[in-house]
C-alpha positions in Angstrom: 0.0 0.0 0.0 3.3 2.2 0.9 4.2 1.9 -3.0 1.3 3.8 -4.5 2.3 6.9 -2.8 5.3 6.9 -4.3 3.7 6.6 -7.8 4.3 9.8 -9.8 0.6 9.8 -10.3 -0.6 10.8 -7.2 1.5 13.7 -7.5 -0.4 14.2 -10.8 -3.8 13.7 -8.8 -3.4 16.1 -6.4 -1.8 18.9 -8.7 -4.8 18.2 -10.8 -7.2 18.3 -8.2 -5.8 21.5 -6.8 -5.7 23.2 -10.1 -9.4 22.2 -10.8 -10.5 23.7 -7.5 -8.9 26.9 -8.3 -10.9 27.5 -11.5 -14.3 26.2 -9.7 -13.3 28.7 -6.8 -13.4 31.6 -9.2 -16.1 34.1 -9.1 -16.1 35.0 -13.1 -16.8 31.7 -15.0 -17.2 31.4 -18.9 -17.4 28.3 -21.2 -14.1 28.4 -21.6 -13.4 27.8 -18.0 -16.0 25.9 -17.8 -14.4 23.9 -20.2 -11.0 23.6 -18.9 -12.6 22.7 -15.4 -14.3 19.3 -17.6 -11.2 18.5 -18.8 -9.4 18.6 -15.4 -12.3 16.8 -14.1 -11.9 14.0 -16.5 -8.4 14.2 -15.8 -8.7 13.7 -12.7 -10.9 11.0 -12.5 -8.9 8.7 -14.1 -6.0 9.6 -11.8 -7.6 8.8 -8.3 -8.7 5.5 -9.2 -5.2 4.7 -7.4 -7.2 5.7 -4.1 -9.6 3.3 -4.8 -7.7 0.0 -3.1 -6.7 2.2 0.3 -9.9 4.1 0.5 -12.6 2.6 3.2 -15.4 3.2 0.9 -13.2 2.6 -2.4 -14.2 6.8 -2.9 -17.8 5.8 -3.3 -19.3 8.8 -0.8 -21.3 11.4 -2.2 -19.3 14.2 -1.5 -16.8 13.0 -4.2 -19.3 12.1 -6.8 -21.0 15.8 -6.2 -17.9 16.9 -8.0 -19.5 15.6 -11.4 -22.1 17.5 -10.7 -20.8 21.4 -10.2 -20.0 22.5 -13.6 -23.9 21.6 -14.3 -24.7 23.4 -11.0 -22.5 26.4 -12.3 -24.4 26.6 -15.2 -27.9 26.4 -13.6 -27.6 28.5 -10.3 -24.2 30.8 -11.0 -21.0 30.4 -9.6 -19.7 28.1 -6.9 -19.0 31.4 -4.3 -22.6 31.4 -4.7 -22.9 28.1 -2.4 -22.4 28.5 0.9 -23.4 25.9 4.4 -22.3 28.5 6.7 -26.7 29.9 7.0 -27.3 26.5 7.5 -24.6 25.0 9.9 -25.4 28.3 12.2 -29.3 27.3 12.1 -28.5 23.4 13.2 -26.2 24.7 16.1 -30.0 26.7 17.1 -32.5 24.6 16.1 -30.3 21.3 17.0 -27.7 21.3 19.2 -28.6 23.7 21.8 -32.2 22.4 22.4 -30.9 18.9 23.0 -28.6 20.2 25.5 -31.9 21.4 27.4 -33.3 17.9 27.1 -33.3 14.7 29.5 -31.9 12.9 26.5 -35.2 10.8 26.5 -37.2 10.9 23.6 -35.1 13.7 23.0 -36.5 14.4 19.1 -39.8 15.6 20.4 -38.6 17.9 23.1 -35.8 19.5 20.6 -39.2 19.9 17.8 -41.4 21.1 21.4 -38.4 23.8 22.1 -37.8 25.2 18.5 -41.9 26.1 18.6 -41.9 27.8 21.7 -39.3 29.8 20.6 -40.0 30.8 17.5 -43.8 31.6 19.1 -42.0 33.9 21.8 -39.9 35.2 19.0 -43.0 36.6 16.9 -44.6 37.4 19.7 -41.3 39.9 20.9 -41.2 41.0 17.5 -45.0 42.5 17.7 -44.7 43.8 21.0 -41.9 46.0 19.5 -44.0 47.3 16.6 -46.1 50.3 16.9 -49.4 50.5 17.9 -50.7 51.5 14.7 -49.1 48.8 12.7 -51.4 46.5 11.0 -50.3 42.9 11.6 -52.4 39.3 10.8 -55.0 38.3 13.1 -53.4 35.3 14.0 -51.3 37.3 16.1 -53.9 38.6 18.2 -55.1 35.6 20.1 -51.6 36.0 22.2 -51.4 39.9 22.3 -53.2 43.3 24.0 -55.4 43.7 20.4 -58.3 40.9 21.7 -61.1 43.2 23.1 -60.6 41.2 26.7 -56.9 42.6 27.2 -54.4 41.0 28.0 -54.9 37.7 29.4 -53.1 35.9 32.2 -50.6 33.3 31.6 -52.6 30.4 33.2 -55.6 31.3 31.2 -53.6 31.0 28.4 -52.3 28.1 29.3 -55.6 26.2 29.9 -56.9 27.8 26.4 -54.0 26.9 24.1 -53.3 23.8 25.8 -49.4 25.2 27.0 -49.0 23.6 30.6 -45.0 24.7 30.2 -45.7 28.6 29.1 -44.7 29.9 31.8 -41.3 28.2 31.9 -40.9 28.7 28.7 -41.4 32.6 28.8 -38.8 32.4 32.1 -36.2 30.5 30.3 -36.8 32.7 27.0 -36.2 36.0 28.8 -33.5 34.0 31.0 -31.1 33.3 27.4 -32.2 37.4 26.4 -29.3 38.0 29.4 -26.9 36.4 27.5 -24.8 36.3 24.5 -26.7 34.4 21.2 -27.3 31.2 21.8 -25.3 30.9 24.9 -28.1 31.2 27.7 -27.6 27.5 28.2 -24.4 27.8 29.9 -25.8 29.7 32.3 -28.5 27.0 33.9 -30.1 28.1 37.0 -32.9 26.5 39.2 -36.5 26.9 37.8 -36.8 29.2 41.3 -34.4 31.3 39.9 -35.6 31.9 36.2 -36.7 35.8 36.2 -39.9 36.3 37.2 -42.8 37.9 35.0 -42.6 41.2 37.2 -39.0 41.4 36.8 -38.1 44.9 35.1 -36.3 43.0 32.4 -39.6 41.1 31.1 -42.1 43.7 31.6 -39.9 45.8 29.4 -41.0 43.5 26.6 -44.3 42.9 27.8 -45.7 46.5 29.0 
């Protein structure tokens, strides 16, 4: 196995490789480019069949064979600088990683789904507090806010009407991780006692 990194050609596979991923790196792309970048392609899949006897999964993963695929994808969406995980790896780390940590690590899918609403629920409901008063938004917004001719109602009540027996943890622990850095208000775990309270100045800021 030693001997086929000392073949010449896996010089010529990663030169290749590199040299390919400079021209799909490049913000200005023609068919000329897009060309060359074929022929590297083609070049280079000849080359790392080499790879194929010391590979694990003989280079049969998808991340490799997406490579015969971005020219195509160049063509049809615009440039590779165009393509980026970065929105999505930040969402998983909030909608993901960070609820499970506030789980019991039972059933731990339903409680991450269970978290995600709440939040995004006290989220809208921050955002309409902080419009004005004359701002027109959707009536589903009301059931939850000072518009409903009743006023505003109390948190049990809302509990018992929307079928919520955790709002009022929620709305602690919300307001708890607002004290905090982004996303890091679960390093900072306190005692359900020692959540803020509804009348603490911080929430009724938001709420009055």
């Amino acid at each position: 196995m030693r001997g086929i990194f000392k073949s010449p050609d896996v010089v010529r596979c990663l030169a290749t490789f590199v040299e390919w991923f400079f021209y799909i790196s490049s913000p200005i792309q023609t068919e000329k480019t897009l060309a060359d970048q074929d022929t590297l392609l083609s070049k280079f899949n000849k080359l790392k069949e080499q790879f194929v006897e010391v590979s694990p999964s003989s280079l049969n993963f998808q991340k490799m064979h997406s490579l015969q695929h971005i020219i195509e994808s160049t063509r049809t969406f615009g440039t590779a600088d165009n393509t980026d995980t970065e929105i999505t790896e930040h969402q998983h780390r909030l909608d993901v990683k960070l609820p499970y940590q506030r789980t019991n690590k039972r059933n731990p899918l339903a409680q991450v789904v269970k978290f995600v609403e709440r939040r995004a629920a006290l989220e809208e409901k921050l955002e309409y507090i902080s419009k004005p008063a004359n701002t027109s938004l959707p009536k589903k917004y009301w059931h939850l806010s000072a518009c409903i001719s009743e006023g505003p109602l109390p948190i049990h009540k809302v509990s018992e009407q929307f079928g919520l027996p955790d709002l009022e943890i929620g709305i602690r622990t919300f307001f708890h991780d607002l004290l905090f850095e982004s996303g890091d208000g679960h390093r900072h775990r306190v005692n359900q006692k020692n959540l803020p309270k509804l009348s603490n100045p911080i929430v009724s800021f938001f709420f009055f």
